[in-house]
N, C-alpha and C positions, 0 to 999 in steps of 0.2 A: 484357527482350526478348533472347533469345537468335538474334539473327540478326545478319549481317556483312554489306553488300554486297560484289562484289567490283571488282577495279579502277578506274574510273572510277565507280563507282555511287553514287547518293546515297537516304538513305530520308527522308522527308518526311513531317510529319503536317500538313493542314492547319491553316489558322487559320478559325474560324468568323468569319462576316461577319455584319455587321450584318444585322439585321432589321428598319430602319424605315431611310427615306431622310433625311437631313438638315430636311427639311422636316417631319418626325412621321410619313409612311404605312406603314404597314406592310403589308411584302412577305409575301405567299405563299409556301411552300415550294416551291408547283409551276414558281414561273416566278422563281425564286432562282438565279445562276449560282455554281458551286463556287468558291470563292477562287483566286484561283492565288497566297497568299502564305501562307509555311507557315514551321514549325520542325527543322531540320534533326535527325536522331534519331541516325542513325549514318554512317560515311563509310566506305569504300572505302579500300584502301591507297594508292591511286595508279596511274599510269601508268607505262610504261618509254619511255623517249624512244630515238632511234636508236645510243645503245649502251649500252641494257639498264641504264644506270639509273633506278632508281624514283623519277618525281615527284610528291611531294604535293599532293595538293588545294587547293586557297585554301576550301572552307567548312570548316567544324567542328562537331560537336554542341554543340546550341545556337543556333544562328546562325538566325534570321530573315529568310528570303530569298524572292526574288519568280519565280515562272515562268510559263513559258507557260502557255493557255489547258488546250489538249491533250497537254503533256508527263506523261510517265510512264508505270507500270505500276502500275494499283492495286490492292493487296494485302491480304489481311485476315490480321495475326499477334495472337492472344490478345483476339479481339475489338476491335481496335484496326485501324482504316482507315490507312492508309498508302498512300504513293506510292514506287513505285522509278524512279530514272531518273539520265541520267548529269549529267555536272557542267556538262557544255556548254549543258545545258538551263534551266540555273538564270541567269537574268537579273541578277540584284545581289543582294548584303547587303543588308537594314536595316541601319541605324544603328552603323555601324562605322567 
């Protein structure tokens, strides 16, 4: 993928979610809610704090992270769904 976010940005692919509930039912696509836990693809260089130094991110490509319901902007790059959105948006790592 040739794409960068920039400053604070992060690009996301979701995770697909199950399709049956713990109990064996299986869910309809029509009334399926989107995951809000996804994989982190690319990051953003950082922020500048108040003097003009550039701060890193705390995620990284790769990273397994959780967000909001409605965070983001979704994007379609090489037929691949994506999410862009900023860093403040992303709730926690998985398993880190």
């Amino acid at each position: 993928m040739g794409f960068r976010p920039l400053h604070d940005r992060v690009v996301v692919r979701r995770v697909d979610s199950e399709e049956k509930t713990t109990g064996g039912i299986i869910i309809p696509d029509t009334v399926q809610e989107k995951p809000s836990e996804g994989v982190v693809v690319s990051v953003g260089l950082g922020t500048r704090d108040d003097s003009g130094k550039v701060v890193a991110l705390d995620v990284k490509p790769g990273d397994r992270v959780l967000f909001g319901k409605w965070s983001g902007t979704e994007i379609k790059i090489d037929n691949d769904e994506l999410l862009i959105m900023k860093e403040s948006d992303i709730m926690g790592v998985i398993g880190s």
